[in-house]
C-alpha positions in Angstrom: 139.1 82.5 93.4 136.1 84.1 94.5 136.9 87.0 97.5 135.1 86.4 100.6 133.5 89.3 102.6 131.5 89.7 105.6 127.7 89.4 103.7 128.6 86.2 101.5 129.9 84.1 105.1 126.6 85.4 106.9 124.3 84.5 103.6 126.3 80.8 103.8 125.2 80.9 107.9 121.3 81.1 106.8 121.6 78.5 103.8 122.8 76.1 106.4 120.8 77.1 109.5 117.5 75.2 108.1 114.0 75.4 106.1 112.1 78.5 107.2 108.7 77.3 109.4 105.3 78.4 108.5 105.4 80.4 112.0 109.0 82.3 111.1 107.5 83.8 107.2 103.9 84.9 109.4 106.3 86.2 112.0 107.8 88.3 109.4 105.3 89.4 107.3 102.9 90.8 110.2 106.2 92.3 111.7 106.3 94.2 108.1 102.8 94.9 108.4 102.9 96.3 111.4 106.0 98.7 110.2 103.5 100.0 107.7 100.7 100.5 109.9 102.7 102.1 112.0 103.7 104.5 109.6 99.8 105.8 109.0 100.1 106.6 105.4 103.7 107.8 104.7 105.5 105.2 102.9 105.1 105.0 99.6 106.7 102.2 98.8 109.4 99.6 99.6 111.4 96.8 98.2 112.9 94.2 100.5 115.4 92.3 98.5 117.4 89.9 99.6 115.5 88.6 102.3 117.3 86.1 104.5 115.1 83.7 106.2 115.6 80.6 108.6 113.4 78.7 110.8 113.9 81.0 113.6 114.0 84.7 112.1 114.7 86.3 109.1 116.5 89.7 108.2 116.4 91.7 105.5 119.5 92.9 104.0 118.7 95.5 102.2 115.3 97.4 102.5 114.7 100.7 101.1 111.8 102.8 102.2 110.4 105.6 100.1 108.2 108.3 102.3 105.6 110.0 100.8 105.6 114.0 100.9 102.6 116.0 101.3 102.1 116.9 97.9 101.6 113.3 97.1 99.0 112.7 99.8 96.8 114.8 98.2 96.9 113.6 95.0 
């Protein structure tokens, strides 16, 4: 029997809740967008992964940002 936790009954919630809309994925893209513009140049990268997404709003579960340093601006 599998062990259920806190993350697997809140992933079961958003496979239930509904398809995403076209409006709730542009919602959250220019919502990421705007996260990177905001930061003017010092991420480096970033890998959202899972991404939960229903009709209404998504979240992302985990999300790792990597900052540049100054050494790497230059370059």
């Amino acid at each position: 029997m599998l062990h259920v936790n806190p993350v697997s009954t809140q992933a079961q919630a958003y496979r239930q809740s509904g398809r995403p809309t076209e409006r709730s994925v542009i919602k959250v893209l220019a919502g990421l967008s705007n996260v990177i513009a905001d930061a003017r140049g010092r991420i480096g990268s970033t890998d959202v992964n899972p991404f939960l997404l229903t009709a209404e709003h998504g979240v992302a579960v985990d999300a790792p940002v990597v900052l540049r340093n100054r050494a790497s601006k230059s370059a």
